[in-house]
N, C-alpha and C positions, 0 to 999 in steps of 0.2 A: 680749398683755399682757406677756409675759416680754421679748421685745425693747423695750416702752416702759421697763420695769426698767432690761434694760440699758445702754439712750441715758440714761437717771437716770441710774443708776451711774454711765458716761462722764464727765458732765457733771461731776458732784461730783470726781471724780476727778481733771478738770483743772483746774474752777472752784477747789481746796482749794491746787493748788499755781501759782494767778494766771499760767497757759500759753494760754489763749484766747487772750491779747495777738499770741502768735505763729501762731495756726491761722487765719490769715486761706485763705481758699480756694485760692489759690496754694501758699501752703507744704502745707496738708493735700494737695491733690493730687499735689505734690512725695513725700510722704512716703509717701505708697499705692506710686509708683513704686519708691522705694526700698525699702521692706520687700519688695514684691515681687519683687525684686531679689536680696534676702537669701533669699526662699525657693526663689527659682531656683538662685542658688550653691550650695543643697544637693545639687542633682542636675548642677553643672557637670563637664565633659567625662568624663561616665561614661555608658556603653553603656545599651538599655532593660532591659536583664538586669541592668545592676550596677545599676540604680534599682531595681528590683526586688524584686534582694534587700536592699537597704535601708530598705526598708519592714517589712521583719519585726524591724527594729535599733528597742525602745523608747525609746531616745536620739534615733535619728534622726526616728521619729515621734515625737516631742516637742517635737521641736525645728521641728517641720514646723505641727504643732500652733500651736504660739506663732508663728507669724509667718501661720499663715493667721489666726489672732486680731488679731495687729496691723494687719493687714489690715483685717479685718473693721470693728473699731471705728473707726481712723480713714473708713471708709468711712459707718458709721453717725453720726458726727460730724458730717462734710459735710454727708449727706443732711436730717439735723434741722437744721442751722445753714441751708440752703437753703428747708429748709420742702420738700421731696420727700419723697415717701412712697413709700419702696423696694419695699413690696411690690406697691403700684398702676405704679410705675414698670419691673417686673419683668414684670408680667403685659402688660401696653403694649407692651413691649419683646418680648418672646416672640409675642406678636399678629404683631407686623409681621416677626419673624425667619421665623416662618409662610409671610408671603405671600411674601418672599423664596426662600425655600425650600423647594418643594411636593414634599412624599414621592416622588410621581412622577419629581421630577428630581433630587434631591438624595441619596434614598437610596443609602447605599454610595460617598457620592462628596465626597473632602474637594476640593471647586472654591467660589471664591467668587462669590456670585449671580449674578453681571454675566457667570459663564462657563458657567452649565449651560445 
């Protein structure tokens, strides 16, 4: 119930300043790339220790914050403008990452399916 709130929410939010015009499925998926983009540059060419200690910086987690959110929304945008149901789409998706990758072969091993 709270996430159908927050695809509400969205929706008003873009419908109030007439932006649908431009979220055709191209551009929104354009735009996932690019925020995520933005949240990667937070952690650009610093060691796993300096990420690290950057995480304990409430700025930096804030700022980590809001871009996994803008993430997040235009991600739920798509999915409702598509008619997909993220969480049935999730559970699908985890199903089949499953048979891809059986505990037996996979545990402890960052290789992709087609190599264990």
């Amino acid at each position: 119930m709270r996430l159908r709130k927050l695809i509400s929410n969205a929706h008003a939010f873009r419908n109030e300043r007439d932006w649908k015009q431009y979220h055709s499925s191209r551009n929104v998926a354009l735009s996932v790339v690019l925020e995520a983009a933005e949240l990667l540059e937070i952690f650009q060419w610093k060691s796993d220790r300096e990420c690290e200690e950057l995480l304990n910086d409430p700025a930096v987690r804030q700022n980590i914050s809001d871009e996994l959110a803008d993430i997040f929304l235009y991600i739920l945008l798509m999915a409702d403008d598509l008619d997909i149901d993220l969480v049935e789409a999730a559970e699908r998706k985890m199903k089949k990452n499953a048979e891809k990758y059986p505990v037996a072969k996979a545990k402890g091993k960052a290789l992709k399916y087609n190599q264990l």
